[in-house]
N, C-alpha and C positions, 0 to 999 in steps of 0.2 A: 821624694828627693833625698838620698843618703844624705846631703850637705845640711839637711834642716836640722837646730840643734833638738835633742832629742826623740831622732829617729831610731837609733839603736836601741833605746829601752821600751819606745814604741812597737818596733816590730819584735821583741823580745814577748810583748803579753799579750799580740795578736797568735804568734809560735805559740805559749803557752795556752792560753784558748783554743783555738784548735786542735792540740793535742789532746785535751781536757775530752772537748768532742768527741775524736776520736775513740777515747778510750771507751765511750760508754756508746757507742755505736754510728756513732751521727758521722757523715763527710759531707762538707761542703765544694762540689768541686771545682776548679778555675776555668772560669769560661771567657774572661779576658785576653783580648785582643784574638780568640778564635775565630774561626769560619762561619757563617751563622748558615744553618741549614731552615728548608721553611715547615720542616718536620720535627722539630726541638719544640720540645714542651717547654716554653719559656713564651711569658709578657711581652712583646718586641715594640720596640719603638722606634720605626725608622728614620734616618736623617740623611738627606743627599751630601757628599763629602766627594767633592771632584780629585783627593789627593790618594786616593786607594785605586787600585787597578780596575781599570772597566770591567765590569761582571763582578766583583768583586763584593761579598757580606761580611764585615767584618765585625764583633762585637767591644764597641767602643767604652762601655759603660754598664756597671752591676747597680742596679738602683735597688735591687732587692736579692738577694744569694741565691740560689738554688741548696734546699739539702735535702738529702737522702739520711734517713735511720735505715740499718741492714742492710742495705742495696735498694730500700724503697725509695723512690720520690716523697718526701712528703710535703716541700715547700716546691709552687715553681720560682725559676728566676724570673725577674723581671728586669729586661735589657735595653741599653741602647745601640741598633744596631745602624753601621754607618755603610754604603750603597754610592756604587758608580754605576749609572747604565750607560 
C-alpha cells in the first residue's frame, strides 16, 4: 500500500536488489496475479475463491520466488493458486 509510511524507501532497496541480481545474471520473474497453467514448474497450492471467474487459475500468492540464473530455472516457485470451477 503506497500510503504506508515508508513504502517509497521500501520499494526503493527491493528496485536496488533486483537490479543488483540482475546484473550478475539472476531474474526473478513476476508471477503475481498471473494465469496459473498446470504445466508451470512451480509448488501450487490450491485454494477455492468463488470471486474470480468460473474456470479461472489465478496466482494469488509468491510463498517462495521463482529464479532463473542465465535463462535457467534454478529455484521453483512456490505459489498460491486461487480457482473457480
Amino acid at each position: 500500500d503506497p500510503d504506508i509510511k515508508g513504502y517509497k524507501q521500501l520499494l526503493r532497496a527491493v528496485n536496488a536488489i533486483l537490479d543488483n541480481y540482475n546484473a550478475y545474471g539472476y531474474e526473478i520473474p513476476d508471477l503475481l496475479n498471473k494465469e496459473y497453467d498446470a504445466g508451470m514448474k512451480v509448488i501450487a497450492t490450491m485454494i477455492q475463491d468463488d470471486s474470480i471467474p468460473k474456470g479461472k487459475q489465478i496466482i494469488k500468492r509468491i510463498i517462495k520466488p521463482q529464479v532463473n540464473y542465465k535463462g535457467n530455472m534454478i529455484q521453483a516457485a512456490e505459489v498460491v493458486v486461487a480457482f473457480n470451477d
